[in-house]
VMD Tcl script that draws the C-alpha trace (Angstrom):
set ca {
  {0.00 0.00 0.00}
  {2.46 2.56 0.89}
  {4.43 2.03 -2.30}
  {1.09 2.52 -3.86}
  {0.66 5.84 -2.18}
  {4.35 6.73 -3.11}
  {3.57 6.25 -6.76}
  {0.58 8.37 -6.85}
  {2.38 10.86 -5.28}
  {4.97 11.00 -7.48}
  {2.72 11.28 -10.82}
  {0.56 14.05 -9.13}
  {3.84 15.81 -8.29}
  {4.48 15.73 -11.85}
  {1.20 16.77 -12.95}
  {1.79 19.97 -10.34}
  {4.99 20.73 -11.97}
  {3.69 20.41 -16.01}
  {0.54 22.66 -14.62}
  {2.24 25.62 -12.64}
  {4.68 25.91 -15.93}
  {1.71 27.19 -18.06}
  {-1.40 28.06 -15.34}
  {-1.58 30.22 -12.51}
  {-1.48 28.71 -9.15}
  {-4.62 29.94 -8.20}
  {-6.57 28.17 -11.00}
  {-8.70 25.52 -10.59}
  {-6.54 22.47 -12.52}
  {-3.86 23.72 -10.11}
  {-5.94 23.81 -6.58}
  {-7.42 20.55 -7.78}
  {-4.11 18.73 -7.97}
  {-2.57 20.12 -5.36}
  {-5.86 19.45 -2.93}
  {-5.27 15.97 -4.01}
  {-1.92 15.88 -3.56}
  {-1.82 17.08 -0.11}
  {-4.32 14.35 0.75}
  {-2.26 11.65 -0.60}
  {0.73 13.28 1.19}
  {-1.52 13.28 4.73}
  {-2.35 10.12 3.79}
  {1.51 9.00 3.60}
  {2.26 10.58 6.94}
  {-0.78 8.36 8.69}
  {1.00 5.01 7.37}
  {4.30 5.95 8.82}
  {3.50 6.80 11.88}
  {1.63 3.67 12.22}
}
mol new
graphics top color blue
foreach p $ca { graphics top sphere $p radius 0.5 }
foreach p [lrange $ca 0 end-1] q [lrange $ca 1 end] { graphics top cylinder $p $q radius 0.2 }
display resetview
């Protein structure tokens, strides 16, 4: 699972970097990813400390 998590974490840090190149970081693709990414990351931190 937590390799999983790492993975998806990975591709929506990617998706955050190819975004903020051409968007704004205040538009909605951008707060989208990066809502989801913080939730994956969250999500990370609960398995670790586990």
């Amino acid at each position: 699972m937590c390799k999983n998590i790492l993975n998806e974490i990975e591709s929506y840090r990617e998706k955050m970097v190819q975004l903020t190149a051409t968007l704004p970081l205040s538009s909605e693709e951008v707060v989208e990813v990066s809502s989801k990414l913080d939730c994956l990351l969250n999500e990370y931190e609960k398995t670790k400390t586990k």
